[in-house]
N, C-alpha and C positions, 0 to 999 in steps of 0.2 A: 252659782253654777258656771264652768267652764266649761265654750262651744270649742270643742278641736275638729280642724274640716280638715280633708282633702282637699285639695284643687283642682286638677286636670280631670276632667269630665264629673265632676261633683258639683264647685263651686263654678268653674271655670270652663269655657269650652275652642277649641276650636272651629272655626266656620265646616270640616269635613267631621266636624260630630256632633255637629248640633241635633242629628238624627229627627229632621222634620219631616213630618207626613208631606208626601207629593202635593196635596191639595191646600197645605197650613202655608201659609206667606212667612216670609223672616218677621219675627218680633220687634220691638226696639231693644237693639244691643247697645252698649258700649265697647269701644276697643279698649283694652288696657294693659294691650302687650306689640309690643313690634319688637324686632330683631334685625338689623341693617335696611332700615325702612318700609321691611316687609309687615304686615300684619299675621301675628299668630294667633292673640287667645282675647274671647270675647265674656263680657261675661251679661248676661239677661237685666234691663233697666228695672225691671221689679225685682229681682234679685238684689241690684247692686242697690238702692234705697229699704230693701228691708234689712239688708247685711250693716248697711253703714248705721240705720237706728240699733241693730241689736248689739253693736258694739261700743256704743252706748253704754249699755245697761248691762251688762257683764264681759268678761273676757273671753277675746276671742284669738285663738291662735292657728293661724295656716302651720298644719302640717302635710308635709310633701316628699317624693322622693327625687325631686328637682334639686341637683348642686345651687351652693351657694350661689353662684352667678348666675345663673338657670332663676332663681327666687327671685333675684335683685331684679332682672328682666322686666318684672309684673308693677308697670307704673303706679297701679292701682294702691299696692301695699306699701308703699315710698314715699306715697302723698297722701291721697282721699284718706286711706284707714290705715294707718302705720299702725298694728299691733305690737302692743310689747315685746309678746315674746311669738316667737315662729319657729317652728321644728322641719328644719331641710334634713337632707341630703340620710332619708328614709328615717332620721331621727338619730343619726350619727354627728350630726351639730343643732346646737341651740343656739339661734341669737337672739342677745337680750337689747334691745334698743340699737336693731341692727348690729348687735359686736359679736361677735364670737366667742360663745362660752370655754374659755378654753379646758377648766380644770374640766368639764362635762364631756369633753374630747378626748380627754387625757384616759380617762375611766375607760371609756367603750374601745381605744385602741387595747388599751392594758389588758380588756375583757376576751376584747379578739383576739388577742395573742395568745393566752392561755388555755381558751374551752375552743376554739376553732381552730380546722385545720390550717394552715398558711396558705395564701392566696395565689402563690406559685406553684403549689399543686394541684388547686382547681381546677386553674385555667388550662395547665398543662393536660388535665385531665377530659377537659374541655376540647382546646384545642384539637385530641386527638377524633373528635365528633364533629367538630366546625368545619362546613364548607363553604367556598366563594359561593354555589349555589346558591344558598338562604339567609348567610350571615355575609354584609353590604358592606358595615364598619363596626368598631368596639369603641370604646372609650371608660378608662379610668375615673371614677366618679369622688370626688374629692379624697385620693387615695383611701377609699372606705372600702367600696364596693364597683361594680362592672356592669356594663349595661353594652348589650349589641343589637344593631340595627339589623331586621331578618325580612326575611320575605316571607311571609306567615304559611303564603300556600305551599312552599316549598319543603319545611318542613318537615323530617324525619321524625314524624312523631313516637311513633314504638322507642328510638332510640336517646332523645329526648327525656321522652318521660323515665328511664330508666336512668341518665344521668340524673335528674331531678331529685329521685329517691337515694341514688348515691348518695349525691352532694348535701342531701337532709341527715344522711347518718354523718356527718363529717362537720355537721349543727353550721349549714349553709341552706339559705333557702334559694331554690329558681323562681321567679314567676312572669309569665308572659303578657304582655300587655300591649295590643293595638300589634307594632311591629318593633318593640320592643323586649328583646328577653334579658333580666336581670338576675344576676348571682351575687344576693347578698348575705353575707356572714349574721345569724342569727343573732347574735347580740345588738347588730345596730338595729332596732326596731323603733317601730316608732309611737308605741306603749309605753316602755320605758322612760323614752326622754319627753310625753305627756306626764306621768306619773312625777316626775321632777319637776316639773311646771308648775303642776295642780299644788303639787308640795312646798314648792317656794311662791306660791299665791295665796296662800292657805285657804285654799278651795277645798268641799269636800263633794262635789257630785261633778258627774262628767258627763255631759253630750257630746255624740262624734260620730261623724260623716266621713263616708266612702266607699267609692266601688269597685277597688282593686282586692287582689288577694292578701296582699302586704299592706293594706286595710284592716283586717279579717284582726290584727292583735289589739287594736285601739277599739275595737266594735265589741269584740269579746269579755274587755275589760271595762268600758265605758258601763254608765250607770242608765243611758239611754242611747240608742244605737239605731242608724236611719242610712240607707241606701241607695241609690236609684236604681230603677228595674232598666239596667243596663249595665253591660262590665261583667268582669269576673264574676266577680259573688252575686249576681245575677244569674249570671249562665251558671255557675257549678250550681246554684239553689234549684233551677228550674232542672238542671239533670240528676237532678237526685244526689250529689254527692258534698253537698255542705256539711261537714261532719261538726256540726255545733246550733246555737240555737239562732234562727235567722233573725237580722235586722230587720226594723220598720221599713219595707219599699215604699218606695213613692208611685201617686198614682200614676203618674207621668215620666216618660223616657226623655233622653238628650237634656238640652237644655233648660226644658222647663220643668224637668227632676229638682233642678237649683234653689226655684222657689218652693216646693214642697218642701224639702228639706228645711228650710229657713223658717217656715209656715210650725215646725211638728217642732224645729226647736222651740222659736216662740212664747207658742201653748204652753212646753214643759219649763219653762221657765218660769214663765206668767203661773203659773202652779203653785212653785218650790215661793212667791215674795210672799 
């Protein structure tokens, strides 16, 4: 069985999302991320000793919508548990022993090109909806895809959500995240370039974790599928609008979602010997 996780609020957390009850004290964390000496991403000490046994005993691949250098960041996956393979920049690169799959690159650009619209019209299409009010900065993400920095309250949402469905018929997905909103070409997903994984591992069952919307293709297709009750696919479940069959939540929000999760792989593991 192949574990494919998320990272950012799944496996890994931020200190502003560790989402602890006012009365719960910090756990024991590890840090395992800095960025010009700052601390970013922590990840839970029972987490990180049952992540490191279970990679061990089968394979396990960080998939993320983090750029390559955005991955590279995470000490943790460099040193402690360098997985073979790891799926960045939303599943639009594979690296195989930290390299860059290229001919796997070669594919998803040739795909973009063909069944999506051109990224010069998106944005242009974008652009004519973006304000300084809610949109802070952008940034080009391994020439894949775009991601901008918003101020969430500010938001024009009627107008928003109406690009989004646009930009769905033109086989590009939006989706919002923290203060994040991303406009990715549907082809780079990050289903796909699991399914390539599992296929050159010659693995035939898939566990996979996450709580973003751009989650939602790898959960979908996965053979066991596990969530934290936090995030997107959280919130769209709890409002009634998940239009498919929901993932395992966890009983647990923020952080200590991480060891649940770890906890139901596990089990389904221990199952399948």
């Amino acid at each position: 069985m192949l574990f494919a996780s998320d990272l950012d609020q799944t496996l890994i957390y931020s200190e502003k999302s560790f989402r602890l009850q006012e009365e719960t004290a910090v756990p024991p964390v590890t840090l395992i991320e800095t960025m010009d000496g700052r601390p970013i991403s922590y990840m839970l000490d029972k987490t990180l000793t049952k992540l490191s046994r279970l990679a061990t005993e089968l394979p396990f691949v960080p998939v993320t919508t983090r750029t390559i250098e955005q991955y590279q960041r995470i000490a943790l996956f460099q040193q402690n548990i360098a997985p073979k393979y790891a799926v960045v920049s939303n599943g639009g690169n594979i690296l195989k022993d930290g390299i860059v799959d290229g001919e796997w690159n070669k594919q998803i650009r040739a795909k973009a090109e063909e069944l999506c619209l051109c990224a010069s019209e998106v944005i242009t299409r974008f652009n004519d909806l973006k304000h300084q009010s809610w949109v802070t900065s952008e940034r080009q993400a391994d020439s894949l895809f775009y991601y901008f920095i918003i101020e969430r309250s500010c938001l024009p949402l009627a107008e928003v959500e109406a690009f989004g469905q646009w930009a769905g018929e033109q086989n590009w997905n939006m989706s919002v995240q923290g203060r994040k909103l991303y406009l990715v070409p549907k082809v780079v997903n990050k289903w796909d370039a699991i399914a390539y994984v599992r296929d050159e591992l010659g693995e035939k069952t898939v566990a996979a974790a996450g709580d973003s919307l751009l989650d939602l293709c790898i959960l979908n297709q996965a053979d066991y599928a596990f969530s934290p009750c936090h995030g997107e696919i959280w919130d769209t479940y709890k409002a009634g609008r998940l239009e498919c069959k929901p993932p395992k939540f966890t009983k647990r929000s923020g952080i200590f979602a991480s060891e649940d999760i770890l906890d139901y792989v596990s089990e389904k593991g221990q199952a399948l010997l």
